[in-house]
C-alpha positions in Angstrom: 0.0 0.0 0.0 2.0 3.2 -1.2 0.0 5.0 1.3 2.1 3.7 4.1 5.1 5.0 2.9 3.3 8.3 4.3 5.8 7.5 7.7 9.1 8.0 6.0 7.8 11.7 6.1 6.8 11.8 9.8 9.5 13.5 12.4 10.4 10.8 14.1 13.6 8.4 14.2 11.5 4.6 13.9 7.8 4.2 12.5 6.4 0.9 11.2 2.7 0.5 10.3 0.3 -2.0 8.4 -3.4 -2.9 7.4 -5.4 -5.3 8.2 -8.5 -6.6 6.6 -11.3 -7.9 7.9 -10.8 -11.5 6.7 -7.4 -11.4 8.3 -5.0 -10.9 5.2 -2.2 -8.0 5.7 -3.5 -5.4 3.2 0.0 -4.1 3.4 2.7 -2.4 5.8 5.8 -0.7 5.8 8.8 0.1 8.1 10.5 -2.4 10.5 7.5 -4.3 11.9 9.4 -6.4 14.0 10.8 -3.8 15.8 9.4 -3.7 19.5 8.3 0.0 20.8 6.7 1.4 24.1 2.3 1.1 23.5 1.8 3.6 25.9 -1.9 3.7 26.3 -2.1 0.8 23.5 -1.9 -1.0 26.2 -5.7 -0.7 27.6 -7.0 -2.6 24.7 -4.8 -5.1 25.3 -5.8 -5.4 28.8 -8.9 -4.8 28.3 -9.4 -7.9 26.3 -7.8 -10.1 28.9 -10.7 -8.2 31.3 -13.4 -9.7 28.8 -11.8 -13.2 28.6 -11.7 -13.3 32.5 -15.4 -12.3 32.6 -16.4 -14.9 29.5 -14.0 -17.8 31.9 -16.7 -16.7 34.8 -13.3 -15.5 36.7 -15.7 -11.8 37.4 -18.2 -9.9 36.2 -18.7 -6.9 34.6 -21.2 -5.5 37.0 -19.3 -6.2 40.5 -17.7 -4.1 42.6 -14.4 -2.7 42.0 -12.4 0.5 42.3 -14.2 3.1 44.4 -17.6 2.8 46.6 -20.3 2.3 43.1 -17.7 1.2 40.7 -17.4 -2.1 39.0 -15.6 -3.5 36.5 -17.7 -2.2 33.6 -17.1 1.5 34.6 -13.1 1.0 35.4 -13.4 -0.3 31.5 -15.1 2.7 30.6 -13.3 5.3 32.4 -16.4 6.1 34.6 -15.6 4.9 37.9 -14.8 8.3 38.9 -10.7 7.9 39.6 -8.1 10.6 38.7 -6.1 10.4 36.2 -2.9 9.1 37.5 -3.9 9.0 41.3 -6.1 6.2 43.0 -8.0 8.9 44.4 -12.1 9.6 43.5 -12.9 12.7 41.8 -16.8 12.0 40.7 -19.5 9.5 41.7 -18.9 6.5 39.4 -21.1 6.8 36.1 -21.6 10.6 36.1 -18.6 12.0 34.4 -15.7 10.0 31.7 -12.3 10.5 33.9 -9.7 9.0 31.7 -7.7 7.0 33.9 -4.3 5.0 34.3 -5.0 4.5 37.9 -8.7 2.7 36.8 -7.0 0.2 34.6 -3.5 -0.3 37.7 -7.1 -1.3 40.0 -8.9 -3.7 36.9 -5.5 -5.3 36.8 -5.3 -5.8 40.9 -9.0 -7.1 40.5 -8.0 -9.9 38.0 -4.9 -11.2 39.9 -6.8 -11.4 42.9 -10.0 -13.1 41.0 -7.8 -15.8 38.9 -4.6 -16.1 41.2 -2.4 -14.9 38.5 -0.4 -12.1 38.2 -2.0 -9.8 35.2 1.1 -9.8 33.2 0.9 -13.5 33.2 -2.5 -13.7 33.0 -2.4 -11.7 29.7 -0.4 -13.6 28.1 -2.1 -17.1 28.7 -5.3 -15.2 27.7 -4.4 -13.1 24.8 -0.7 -13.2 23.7 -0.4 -16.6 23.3 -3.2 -17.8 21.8 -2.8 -14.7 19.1 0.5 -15.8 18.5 1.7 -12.2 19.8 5.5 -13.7 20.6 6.9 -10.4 20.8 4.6 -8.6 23.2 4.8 -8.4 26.4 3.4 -5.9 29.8 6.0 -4.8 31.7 4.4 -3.2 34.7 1.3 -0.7 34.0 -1.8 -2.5 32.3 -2.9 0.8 31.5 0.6 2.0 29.5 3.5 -0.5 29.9 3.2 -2.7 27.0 6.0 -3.3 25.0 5.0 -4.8 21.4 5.3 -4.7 17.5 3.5 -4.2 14.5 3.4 -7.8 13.0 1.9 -8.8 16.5 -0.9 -6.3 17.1 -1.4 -7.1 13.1 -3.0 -9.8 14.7 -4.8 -8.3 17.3 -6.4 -6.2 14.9 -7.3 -9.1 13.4 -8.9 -10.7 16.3 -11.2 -7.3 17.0 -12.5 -7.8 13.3 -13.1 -11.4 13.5 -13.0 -12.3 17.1 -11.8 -16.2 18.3 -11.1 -15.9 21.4 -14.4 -13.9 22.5 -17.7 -14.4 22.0 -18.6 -11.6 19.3 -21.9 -10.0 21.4 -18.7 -10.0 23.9 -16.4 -7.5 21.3 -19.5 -5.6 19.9 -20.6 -4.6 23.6 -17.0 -3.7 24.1 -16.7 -1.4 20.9 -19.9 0.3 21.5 -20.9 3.3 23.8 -20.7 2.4 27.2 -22.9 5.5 29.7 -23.6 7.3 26.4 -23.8 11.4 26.6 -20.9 11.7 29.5 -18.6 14.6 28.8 -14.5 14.5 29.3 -11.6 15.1 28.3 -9.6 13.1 25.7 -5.8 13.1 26.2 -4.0 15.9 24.1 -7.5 16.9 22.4 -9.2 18.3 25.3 -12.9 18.7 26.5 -15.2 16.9 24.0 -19.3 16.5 24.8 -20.0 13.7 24.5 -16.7 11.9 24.9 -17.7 8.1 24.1 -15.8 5.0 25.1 -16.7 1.1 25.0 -15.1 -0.7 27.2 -11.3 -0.1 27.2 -11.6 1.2 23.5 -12.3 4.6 22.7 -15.5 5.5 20.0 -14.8 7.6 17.4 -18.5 9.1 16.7 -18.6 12.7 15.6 -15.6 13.6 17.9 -13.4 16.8 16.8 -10.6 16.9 16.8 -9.8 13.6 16.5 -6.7 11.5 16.0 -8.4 9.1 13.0 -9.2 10.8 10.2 -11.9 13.0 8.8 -12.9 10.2 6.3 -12.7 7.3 9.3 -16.5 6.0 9.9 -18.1 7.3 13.2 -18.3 3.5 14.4 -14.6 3.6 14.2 -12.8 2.3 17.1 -9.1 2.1 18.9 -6.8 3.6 20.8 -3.9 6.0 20.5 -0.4 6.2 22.6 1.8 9.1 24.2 4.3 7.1 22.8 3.3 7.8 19.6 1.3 4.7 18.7 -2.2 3.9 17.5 -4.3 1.1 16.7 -8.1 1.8 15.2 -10.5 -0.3 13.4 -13.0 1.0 10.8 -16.0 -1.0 10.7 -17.4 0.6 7.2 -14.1 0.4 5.7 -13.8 -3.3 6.9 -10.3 -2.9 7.9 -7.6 -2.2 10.8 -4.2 0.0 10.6 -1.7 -0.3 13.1 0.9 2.7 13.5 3.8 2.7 16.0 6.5 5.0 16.5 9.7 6.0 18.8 8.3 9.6 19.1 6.3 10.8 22.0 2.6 12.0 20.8 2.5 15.7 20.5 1.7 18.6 17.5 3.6 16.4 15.0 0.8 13.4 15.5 -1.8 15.6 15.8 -1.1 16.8 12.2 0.3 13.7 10.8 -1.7 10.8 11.7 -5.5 12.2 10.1 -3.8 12.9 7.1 -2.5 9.6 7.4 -5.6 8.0 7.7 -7.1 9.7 5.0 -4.5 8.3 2.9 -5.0 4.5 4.0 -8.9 4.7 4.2 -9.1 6.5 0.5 -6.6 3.6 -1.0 -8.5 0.8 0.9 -11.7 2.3 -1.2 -10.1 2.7 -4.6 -10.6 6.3 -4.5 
């Protein structure tokens, strides 16, 4: 896909990316794909899937307690359960307002140990590295930002969000649509947006602006983006997934590249 070669132009010293389709081939990709970089916050999806395996195993449920007096699992998912950003410390009443939060996904991983009896690194890999074939990925502290991984691997978690195997699919769709619809927050290095719509540990794109997708990407679109300088989304409507990572902290230069980007990849994908 010549649009790919779009990252030998960003500012940064590594960039690999690729595209998924739907059925699972590799539409194309470009730059060192084997080349392991920080997630950053690529990590919630990642742990957010070994959240939904636990609660399809019957290991917890999305509706009990955890996290603050109210909260449970579904609103630590959904960035509702009222903790600070990077503090374990209550701000609002669970459900009321969307508190992006490290320290909600540092409490969903505490939740799981204690529920299966295995440390949440570990249990991430039995649960979703392994069985994707994700060799080269691994979470080295943080659930919310500590994942260390490359393209060819989350290639193939992109994969798995289109045509999910190791969930049920009611399971993914529940995860990739609105969860508390209408709350208002702020999105990381975009700032207040109303409403500002997650799933559960994936962010909905909807008619959000700005936006770190692009202005062609589908409203159902759905992902997450890095201060690393990484992102992962999946277009429904285009029926495919792109996978960008980088060795550049997230800052003007993404906010200008990466839509542009997508532009490019989405109008390539549709012959246009």
């Amino acid at each position: 896909m010549p649009s790919l070669q779009i990252i030998d132009n960003w500012p940064v010293p590594t960039a690999a990316a690729a595209v998924v389709r739907a059925d699972g081939s590799l539409a194309g990709s470009h730059g060192p794909v084997d080349h392991r970089f920080r997630l950053a916050s690529v990590t919630k999806p990642l742990a957010a899937y070994a959240a939904l395996v636990a609660y399809e195993e019957g290991a917890i449920e999305l509706d009990e307690p955890a996290g603050p007096e109210g909260s449970t699992v579904r609103h630590l998912l959904a960035h509702t359960s009222g903790l600070a950003f990077d503090e374990h410390r209550a701000m609002a009443a669970p459900g009321t307002r969307r508190l992006y939060s490290n320290a909600g996904f540092e409490v969903l991983g505490d939740h799981i140990t204690k529920a299966t009896g295995i440390p949440f690194a570990e249990y991430l890999h039995q649960a979703v590295f392994e069985p994707l074939g994700m060799a080269s990925t691994t979470l080295e502290g943080s659930p919310a930002k500590d994942g260390i991984s490359t393209v060819s691997d989350l290639v193939r978690f992109a994969a798995e969000l289109q045509a999910p195997r190791l969930l049920d699919v009611r399971t993914v769709a529940e995860a990739t649509s609105v969860v508390h619809p209408g709350l208002k927050g702020v999105l990381p290095g975009y700032g207040h947006q109303s409403p500002n719509d997650w799933g559960l540990g994936f962010e909905i794109r909807d008619g959000k602006t700005p936006h770190w997708t692009g202005a062609a990407s589908s409203a159902r679109t759905f992902g997450h983006f890095g201060q690393a300088g990484t992102f992962l989304w999946v277009d429904p409507d285009a029926r495919a997934a792109c996978v960008a990572l980088a060795d550049r902290a997230f800052g003007p230069w993404a906010v200008e590249a990466w839509p542009a980007f997508t532009d490019a990849v989405l109008a390539e994908l549709s012959g246009r």
